[in-house]
mmCIF file of the N, C-alpha and C atoms, coordinates in Angstrom:
data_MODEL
# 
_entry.id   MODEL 
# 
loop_
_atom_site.group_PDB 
_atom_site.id 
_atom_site.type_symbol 
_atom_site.label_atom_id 
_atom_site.label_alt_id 
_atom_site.label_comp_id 
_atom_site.label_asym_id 
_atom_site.label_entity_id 
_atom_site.label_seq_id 
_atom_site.pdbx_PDB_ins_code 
_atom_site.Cartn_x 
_atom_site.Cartn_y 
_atom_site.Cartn_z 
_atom_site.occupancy 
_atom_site.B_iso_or_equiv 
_atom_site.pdbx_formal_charge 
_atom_site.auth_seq_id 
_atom_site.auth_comp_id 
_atom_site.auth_asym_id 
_atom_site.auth_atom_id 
_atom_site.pdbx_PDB_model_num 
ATOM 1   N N  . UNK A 1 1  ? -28.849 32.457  4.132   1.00 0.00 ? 1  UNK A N  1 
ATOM 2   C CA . UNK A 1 1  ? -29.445 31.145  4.069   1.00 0.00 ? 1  UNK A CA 1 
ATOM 3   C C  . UNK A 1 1  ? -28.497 30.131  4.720   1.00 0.00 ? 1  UNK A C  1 
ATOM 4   N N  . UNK A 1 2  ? -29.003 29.071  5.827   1.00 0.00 ? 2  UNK A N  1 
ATOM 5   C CA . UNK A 1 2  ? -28.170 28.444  6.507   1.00 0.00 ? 2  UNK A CA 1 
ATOM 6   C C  . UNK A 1 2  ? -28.117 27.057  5.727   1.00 0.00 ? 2  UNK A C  1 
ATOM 7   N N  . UNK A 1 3  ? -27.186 26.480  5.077   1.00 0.00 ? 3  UNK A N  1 
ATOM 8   C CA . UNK A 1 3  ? -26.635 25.315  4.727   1.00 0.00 ? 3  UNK A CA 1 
ATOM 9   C C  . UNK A 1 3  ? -26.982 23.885  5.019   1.00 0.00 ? 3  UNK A C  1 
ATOM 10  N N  . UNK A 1 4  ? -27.991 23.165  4.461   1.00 0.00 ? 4  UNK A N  1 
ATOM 11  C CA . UNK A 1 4  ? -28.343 21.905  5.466   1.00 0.00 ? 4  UNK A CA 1 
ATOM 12  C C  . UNK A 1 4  ? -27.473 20.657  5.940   1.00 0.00 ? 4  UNK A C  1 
ATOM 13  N N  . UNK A 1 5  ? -26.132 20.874  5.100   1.00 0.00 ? 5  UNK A N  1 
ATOM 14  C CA . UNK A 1 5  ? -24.741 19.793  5.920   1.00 0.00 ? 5  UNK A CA 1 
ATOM 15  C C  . UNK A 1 5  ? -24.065 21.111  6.145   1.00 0.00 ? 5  UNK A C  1 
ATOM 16  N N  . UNK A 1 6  ? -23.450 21.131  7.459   1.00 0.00 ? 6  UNK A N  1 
ATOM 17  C CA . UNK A 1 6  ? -22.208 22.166  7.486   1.00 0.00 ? 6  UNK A CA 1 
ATOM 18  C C  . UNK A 1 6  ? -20.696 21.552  6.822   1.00 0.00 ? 6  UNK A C  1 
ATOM 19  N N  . UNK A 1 7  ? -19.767 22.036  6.196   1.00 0.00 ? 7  UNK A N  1 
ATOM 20  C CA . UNK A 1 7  ? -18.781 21.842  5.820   1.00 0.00 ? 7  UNK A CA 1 
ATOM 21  C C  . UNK A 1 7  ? -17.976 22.092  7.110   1.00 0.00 ? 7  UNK A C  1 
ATOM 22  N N  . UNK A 1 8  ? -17.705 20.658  7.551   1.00 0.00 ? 8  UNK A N  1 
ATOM 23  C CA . UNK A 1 8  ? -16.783 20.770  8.705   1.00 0.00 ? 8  UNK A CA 1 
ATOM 24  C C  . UNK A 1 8  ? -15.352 20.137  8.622   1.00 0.00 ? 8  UNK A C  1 
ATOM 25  N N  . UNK A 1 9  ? -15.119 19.205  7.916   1.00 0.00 ? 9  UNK A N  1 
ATOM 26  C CA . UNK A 1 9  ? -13.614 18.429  7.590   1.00 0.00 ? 9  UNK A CA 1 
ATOM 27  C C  . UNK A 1 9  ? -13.251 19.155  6.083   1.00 0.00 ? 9  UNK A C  1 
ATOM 28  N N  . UNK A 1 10 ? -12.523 20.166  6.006   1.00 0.00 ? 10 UNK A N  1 
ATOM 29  C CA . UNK A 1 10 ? -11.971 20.555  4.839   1.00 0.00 ? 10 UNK A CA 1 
ATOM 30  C C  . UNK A 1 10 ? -13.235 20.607  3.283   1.00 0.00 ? 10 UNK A C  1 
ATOM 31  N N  . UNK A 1 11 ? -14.541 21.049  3.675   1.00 0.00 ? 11 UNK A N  1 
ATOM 32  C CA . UNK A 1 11 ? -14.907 21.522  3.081   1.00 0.00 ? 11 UNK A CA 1 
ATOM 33  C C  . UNK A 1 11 ? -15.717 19.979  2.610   1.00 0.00 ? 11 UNK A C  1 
ATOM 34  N N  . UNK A 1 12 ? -15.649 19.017  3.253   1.00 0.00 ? 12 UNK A N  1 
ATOM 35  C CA . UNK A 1 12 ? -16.535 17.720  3.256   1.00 0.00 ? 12 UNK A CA 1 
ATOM 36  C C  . UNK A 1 12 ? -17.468 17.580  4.441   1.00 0.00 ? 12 UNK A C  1 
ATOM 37  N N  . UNK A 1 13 ? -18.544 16.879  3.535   1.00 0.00 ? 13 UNK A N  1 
ATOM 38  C CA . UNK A 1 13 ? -19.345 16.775  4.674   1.00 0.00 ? 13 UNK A CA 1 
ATOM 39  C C  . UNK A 1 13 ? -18.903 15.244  5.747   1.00 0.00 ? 13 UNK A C  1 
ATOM 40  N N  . UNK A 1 14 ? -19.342 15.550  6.903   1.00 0.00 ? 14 UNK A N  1 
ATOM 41  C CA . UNK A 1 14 ? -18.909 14.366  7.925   1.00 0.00 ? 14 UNK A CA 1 
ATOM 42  C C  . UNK A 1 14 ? -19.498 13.079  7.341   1.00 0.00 ? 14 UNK A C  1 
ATOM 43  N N  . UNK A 1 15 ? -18.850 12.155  7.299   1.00 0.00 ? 15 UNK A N  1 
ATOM 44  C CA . UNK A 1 15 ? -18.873 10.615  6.920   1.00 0.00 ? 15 UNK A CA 1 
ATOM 45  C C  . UNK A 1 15 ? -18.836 10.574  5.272   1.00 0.00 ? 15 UNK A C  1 
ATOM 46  N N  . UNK A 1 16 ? -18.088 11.372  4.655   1.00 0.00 ? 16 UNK A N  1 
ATOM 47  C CA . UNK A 1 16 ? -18.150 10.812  3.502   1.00 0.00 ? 16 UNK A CA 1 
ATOM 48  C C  . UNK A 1 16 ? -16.696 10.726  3.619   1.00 0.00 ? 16 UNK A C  1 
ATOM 49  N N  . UNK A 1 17 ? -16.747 10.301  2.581   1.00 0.00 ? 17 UNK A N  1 
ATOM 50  C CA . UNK A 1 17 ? -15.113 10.100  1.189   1.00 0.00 ? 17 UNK A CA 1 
ATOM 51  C C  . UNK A 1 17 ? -15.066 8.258   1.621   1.00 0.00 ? 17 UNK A C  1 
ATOM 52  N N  . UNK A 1 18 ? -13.822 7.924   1.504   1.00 0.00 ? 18 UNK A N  1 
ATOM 53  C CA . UNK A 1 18 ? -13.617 6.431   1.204   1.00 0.00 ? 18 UNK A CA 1 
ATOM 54  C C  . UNK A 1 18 ? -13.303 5.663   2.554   1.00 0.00 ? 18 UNK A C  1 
ATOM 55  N N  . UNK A 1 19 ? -13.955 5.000   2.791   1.00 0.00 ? 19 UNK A N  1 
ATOM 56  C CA . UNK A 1 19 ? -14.153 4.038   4.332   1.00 0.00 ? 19 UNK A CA 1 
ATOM 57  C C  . UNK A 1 19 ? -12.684 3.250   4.270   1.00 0.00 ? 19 UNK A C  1 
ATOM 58  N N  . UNK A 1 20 ? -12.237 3.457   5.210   1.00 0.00 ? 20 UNK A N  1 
ATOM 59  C CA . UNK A 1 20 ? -10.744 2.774   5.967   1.00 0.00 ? 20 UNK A CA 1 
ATOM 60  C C  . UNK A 1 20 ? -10.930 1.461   5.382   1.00 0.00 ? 20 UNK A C  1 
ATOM 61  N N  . UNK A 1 21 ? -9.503  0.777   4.293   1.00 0.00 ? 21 UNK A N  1 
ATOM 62  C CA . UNK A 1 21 ? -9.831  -0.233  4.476   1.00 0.00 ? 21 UNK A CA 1 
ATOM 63  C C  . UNK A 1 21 ? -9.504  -1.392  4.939   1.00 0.00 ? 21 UNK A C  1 
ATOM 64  N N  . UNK A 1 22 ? -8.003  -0.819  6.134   1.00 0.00 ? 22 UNK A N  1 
ATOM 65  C CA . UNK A 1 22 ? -7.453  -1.794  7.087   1.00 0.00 ? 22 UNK A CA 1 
ATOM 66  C C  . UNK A 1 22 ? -6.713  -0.679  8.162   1.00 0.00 ? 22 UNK A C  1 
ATOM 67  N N  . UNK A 1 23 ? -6.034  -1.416  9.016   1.00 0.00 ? 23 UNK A N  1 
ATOM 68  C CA . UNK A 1 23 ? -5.246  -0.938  10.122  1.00 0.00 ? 23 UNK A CA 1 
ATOM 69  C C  . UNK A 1 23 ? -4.350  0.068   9.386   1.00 0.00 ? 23 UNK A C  1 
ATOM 70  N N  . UNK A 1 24 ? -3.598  -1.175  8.847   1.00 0.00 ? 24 UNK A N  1 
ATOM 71  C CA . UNK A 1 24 ? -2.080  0.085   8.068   1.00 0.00 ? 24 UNK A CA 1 
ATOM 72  C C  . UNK A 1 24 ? -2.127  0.669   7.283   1.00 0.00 ? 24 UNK A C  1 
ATOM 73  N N  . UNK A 1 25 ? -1.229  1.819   7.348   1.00 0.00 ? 25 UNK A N  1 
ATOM 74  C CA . UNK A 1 25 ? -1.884  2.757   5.956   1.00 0.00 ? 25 UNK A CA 1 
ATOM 75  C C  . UNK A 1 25 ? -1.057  2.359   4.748   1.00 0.00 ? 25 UNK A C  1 
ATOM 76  N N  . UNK A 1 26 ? -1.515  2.308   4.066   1.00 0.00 ? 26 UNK A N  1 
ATOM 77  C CA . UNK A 1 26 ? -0.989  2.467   2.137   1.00 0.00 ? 26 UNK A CA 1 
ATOM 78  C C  . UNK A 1 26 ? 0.266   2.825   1.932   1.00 0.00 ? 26 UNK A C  1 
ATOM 79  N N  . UNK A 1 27 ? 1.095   2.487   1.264   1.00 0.00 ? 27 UNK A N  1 
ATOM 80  C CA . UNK A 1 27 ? 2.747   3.114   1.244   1.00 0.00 ? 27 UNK A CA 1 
ATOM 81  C C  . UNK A 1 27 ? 2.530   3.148   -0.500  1.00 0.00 ? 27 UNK A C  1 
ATOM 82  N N  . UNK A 1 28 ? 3.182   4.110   -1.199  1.00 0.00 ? 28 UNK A N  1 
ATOM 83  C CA . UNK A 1 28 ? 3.082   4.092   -2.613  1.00 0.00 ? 28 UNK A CA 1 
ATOM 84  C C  . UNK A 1 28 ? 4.802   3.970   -2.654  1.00 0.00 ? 28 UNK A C  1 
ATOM 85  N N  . UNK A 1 29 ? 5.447   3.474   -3.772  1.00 0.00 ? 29 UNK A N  1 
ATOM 86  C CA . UNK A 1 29 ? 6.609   3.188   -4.360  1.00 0.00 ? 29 UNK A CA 1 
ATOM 87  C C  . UNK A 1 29 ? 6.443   3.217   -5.281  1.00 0.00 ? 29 UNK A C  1 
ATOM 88  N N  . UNK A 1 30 ? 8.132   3.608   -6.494  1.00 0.00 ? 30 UNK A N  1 
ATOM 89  C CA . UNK A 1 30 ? 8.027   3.600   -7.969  1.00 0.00 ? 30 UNK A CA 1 
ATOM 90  C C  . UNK A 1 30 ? 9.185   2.367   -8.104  1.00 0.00 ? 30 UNK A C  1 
ATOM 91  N N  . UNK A 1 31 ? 8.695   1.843   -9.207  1.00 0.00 ? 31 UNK A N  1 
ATOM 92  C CA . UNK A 1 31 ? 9.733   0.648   -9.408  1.00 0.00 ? 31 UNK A CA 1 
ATOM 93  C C  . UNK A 1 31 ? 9.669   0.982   -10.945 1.00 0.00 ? 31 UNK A C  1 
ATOM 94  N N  . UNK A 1 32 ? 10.741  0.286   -11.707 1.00 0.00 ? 32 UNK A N  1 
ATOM 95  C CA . UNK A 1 32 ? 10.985  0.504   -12.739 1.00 0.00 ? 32 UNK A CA 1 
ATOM 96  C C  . UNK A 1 32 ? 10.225  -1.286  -13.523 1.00 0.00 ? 32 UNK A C  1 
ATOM 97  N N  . UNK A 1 33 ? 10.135  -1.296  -14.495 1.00 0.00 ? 33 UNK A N  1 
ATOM 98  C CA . UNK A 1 33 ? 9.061   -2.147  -14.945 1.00 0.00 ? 33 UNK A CA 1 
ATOM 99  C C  . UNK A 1 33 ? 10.007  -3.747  -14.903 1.00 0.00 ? 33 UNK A C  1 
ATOM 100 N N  . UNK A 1 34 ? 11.559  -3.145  -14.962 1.00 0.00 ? 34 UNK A N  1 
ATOM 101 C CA . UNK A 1 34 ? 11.694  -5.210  -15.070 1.00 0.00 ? 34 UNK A CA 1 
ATOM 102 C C  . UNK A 1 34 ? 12.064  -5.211  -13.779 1.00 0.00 ? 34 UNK A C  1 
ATOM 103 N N  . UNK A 1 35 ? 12.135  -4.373  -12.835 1.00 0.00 ? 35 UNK A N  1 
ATOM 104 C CA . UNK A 1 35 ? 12.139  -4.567  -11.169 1.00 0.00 ? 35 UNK A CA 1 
ATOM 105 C C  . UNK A 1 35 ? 10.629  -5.199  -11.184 1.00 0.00 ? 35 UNK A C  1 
ATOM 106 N N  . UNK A 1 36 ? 10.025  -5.125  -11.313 1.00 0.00 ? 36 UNK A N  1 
ATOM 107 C CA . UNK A 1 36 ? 8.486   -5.668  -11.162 1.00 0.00 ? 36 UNK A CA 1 
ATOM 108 C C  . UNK A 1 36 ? 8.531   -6.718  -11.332 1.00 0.00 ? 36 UNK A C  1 
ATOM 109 N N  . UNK A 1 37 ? 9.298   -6.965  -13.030 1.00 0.00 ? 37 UNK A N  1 
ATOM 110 C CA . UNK A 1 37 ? 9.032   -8.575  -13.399 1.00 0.00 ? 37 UNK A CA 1 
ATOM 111 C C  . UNK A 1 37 ? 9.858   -9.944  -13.002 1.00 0.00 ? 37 UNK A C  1 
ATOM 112 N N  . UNK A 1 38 ? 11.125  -8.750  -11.689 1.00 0.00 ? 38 UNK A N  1 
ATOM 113 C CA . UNK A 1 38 ? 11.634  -9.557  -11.218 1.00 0.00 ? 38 UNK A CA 1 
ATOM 114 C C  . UNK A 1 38 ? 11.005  -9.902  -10.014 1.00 0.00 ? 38 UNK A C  1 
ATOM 115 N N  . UNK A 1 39 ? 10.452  -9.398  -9.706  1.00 0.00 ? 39 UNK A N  1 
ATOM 116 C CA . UNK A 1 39 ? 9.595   -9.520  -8.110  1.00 0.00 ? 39 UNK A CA 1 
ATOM 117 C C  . UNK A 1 39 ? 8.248   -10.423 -7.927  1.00 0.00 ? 39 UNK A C  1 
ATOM 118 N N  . UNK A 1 40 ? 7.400   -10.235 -10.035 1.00 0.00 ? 40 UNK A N  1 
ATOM 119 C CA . UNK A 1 40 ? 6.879   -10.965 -9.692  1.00 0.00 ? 40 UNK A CA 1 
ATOM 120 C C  . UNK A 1 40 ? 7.293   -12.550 -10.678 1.00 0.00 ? 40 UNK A C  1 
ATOM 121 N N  . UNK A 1 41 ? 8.265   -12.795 -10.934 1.00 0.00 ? 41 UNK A N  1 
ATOM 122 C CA . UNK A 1 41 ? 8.889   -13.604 -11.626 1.00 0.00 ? 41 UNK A CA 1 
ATOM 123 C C  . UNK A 1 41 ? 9.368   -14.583 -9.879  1.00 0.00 ? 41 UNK A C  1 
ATOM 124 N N  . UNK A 1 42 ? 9.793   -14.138 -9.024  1.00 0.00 ? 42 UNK A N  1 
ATOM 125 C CA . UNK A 1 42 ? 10.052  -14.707 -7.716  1.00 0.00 ? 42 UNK A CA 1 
ATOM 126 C C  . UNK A 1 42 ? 8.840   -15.348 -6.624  1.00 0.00 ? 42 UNK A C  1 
ATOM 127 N N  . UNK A 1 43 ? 7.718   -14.328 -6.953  1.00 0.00 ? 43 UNK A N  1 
ATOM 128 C CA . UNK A 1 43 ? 6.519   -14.236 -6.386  1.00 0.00 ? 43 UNK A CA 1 
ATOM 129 C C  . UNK A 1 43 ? 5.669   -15.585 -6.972  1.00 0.00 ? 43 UNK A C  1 
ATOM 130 N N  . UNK A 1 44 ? 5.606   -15.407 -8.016  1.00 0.00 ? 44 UNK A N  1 
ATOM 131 C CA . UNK A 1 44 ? 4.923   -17.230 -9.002  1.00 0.00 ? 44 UNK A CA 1 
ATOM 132 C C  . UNK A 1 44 ? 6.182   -18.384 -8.545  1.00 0.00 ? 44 UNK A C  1 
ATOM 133 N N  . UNK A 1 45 ? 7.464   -18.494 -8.398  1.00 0.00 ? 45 UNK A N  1 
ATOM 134 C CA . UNK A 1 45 ? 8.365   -19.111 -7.947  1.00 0.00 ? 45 UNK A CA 1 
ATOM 135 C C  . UNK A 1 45 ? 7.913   -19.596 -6.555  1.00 0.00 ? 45 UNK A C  1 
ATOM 136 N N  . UNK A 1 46 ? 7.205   -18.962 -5.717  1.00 0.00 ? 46 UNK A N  1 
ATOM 137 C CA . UNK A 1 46 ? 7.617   -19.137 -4.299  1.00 0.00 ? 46 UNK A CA 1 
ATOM 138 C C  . UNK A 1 46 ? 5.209   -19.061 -3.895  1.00 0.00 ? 46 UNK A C  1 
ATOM 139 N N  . UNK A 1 47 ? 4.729   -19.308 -5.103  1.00 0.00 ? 47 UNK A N  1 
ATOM 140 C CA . UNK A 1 47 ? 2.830   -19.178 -4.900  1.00 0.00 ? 47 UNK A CA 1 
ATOM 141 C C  . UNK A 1 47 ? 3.204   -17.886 -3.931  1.00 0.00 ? 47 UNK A C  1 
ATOM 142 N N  . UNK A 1 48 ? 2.745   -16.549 -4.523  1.00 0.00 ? 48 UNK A N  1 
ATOM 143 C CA . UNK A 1 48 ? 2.514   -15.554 -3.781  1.00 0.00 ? 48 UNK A CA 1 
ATOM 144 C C  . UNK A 1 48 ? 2.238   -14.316 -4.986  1.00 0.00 ? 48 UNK A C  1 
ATOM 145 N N  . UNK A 1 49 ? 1.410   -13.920 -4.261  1.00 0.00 ? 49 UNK A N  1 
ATOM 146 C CA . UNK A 1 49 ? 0.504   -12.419 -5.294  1.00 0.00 ? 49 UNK A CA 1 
ATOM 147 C C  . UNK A 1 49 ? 2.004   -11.307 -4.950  1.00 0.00 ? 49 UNK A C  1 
ATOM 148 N N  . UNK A 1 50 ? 1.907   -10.569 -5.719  1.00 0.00 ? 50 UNK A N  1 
ATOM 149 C CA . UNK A 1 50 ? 3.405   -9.665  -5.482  1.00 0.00 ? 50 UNK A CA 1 
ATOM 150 C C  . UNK A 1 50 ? 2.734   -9.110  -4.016  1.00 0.00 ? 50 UNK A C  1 
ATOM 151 N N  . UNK A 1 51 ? 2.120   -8.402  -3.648  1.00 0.00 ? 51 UNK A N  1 
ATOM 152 C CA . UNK A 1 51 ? 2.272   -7.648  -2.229  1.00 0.00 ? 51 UNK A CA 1 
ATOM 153 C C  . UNK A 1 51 ? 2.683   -8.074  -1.361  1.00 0.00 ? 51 UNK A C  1 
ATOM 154 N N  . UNK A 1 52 ? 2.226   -9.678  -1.077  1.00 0.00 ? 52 UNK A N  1 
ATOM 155 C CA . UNK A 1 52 ? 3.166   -10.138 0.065   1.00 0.00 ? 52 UNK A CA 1 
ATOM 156 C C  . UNK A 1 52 ? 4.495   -11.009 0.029   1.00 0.00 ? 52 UNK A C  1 
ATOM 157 N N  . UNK A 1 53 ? 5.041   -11.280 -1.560  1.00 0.00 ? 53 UNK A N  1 
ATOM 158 C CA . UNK A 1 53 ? 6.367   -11.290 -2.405  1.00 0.00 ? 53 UNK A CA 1 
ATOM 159 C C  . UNK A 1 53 ? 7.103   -9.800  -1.828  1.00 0.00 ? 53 UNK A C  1 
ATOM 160 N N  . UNK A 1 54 ? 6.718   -8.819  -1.942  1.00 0.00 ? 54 UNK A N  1 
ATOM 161 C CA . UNK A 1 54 ? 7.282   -7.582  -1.648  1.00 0.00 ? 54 UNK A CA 1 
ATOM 162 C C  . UNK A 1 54 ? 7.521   -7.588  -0.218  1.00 0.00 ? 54 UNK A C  1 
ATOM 163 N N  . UNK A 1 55 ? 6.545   -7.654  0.794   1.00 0.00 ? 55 UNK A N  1 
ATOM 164 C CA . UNK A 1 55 ? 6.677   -7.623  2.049   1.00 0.00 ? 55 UNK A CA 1 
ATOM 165 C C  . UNK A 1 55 ? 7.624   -8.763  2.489   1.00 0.00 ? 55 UNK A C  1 
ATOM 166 N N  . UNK A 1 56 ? 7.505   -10.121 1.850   1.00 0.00 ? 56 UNK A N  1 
ATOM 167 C CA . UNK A 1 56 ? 8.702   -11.284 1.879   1.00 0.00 ? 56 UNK A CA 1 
ATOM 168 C C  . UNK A 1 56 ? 9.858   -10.914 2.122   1.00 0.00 ? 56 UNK A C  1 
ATOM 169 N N  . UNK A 1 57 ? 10.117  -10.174 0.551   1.00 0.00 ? 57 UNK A N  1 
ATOM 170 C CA . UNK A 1 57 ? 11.433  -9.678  0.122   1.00 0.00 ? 57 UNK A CA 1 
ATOM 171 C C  . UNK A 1 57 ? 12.085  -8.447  1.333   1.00 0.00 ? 57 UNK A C  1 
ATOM 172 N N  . UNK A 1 58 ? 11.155  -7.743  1.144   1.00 0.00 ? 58 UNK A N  1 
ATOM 173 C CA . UNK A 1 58 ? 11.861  -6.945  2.556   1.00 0.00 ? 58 UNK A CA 1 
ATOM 174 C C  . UNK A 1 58 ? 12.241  -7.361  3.595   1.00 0.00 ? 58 UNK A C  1 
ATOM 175 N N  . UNK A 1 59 ? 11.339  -8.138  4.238   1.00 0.00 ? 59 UNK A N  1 
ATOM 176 C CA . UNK A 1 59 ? 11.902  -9.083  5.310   1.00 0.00 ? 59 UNK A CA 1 
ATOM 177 C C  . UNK A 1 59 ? 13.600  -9.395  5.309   1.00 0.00 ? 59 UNK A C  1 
ATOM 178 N N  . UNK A 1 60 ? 12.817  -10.348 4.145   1.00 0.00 ? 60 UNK A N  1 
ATOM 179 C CA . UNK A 1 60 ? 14.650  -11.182 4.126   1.00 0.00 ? 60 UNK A CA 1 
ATOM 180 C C  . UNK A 1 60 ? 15.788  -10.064 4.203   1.00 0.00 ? 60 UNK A C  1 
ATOM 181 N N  . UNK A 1 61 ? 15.050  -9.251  3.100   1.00 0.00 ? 61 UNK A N  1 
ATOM 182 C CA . UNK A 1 61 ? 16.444  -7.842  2.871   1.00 0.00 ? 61 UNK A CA 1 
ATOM 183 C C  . UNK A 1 61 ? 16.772  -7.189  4.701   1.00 0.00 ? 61 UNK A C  1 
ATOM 184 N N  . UNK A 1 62 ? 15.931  -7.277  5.612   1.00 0.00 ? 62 UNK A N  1 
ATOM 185 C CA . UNK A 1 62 ? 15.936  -6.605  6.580   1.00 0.00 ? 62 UNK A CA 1 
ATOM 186 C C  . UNK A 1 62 ? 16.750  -7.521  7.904   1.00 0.00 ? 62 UNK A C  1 
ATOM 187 N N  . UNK A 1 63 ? 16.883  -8.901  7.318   1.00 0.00 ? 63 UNK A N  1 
ATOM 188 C CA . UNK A 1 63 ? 17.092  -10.146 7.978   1.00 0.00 ? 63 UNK A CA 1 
ATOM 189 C C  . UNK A 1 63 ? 19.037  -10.393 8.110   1.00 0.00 ? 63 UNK A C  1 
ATOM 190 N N  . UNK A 1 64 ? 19.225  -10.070 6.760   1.00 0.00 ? 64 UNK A N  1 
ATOM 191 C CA . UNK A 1 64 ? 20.421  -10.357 6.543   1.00 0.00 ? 64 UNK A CA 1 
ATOM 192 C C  . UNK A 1 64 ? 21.762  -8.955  6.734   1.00 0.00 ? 64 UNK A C  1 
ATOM 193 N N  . UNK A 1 65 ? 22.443  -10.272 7.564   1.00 0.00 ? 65 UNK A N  1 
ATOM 194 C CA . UNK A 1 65 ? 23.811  -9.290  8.691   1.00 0.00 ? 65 UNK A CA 1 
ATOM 195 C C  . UNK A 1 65 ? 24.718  -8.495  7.285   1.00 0.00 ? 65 UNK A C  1 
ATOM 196 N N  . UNK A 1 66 ? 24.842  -7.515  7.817   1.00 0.00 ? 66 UNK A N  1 
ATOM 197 C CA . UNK A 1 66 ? 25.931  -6.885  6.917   1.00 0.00 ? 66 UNK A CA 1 
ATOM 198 C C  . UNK A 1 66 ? 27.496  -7.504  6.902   1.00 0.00 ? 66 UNK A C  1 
ATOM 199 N N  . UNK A 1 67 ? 28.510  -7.615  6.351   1.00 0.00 ? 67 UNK A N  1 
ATOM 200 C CA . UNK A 1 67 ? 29.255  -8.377  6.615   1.00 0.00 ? 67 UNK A CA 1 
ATOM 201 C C  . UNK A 1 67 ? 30.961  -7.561  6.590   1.00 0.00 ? 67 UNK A C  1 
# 
């Protein structure tokens, strides 16, 4: 009996699972919980949702000369 979707991407059918939902992909990190509340303790300091407090912070961290 022939199959009416073929299983062609790992056993999914074509166009499913979860639609792209930007350019860049996703990065996961573990932080420990008062690393958080320092990040977002800086983030309400400076009007900013933590993700782009985080991306901020890297910046700067990426900005500054070693000495």
């Amino acid at each position: 009996m022939k199959k009416a979707i073929p299983n062609t991407r790992g056993g999914m059918r074509p166009g499913s699972g979860r639609k792209p939902t930007g350019v860049d992909p996703a990065r996961t990190i573990r932080l420990s919980h008062e690393f958080i509340a320092a990040i977002d303790a800086w983030a309400e300091a400076h009007d900013l949702v933590r993700s782009e407090a985080i991306r901020r912070l890297i910046e700067l961290g990426l900005k500054v000369k070693k000495s």
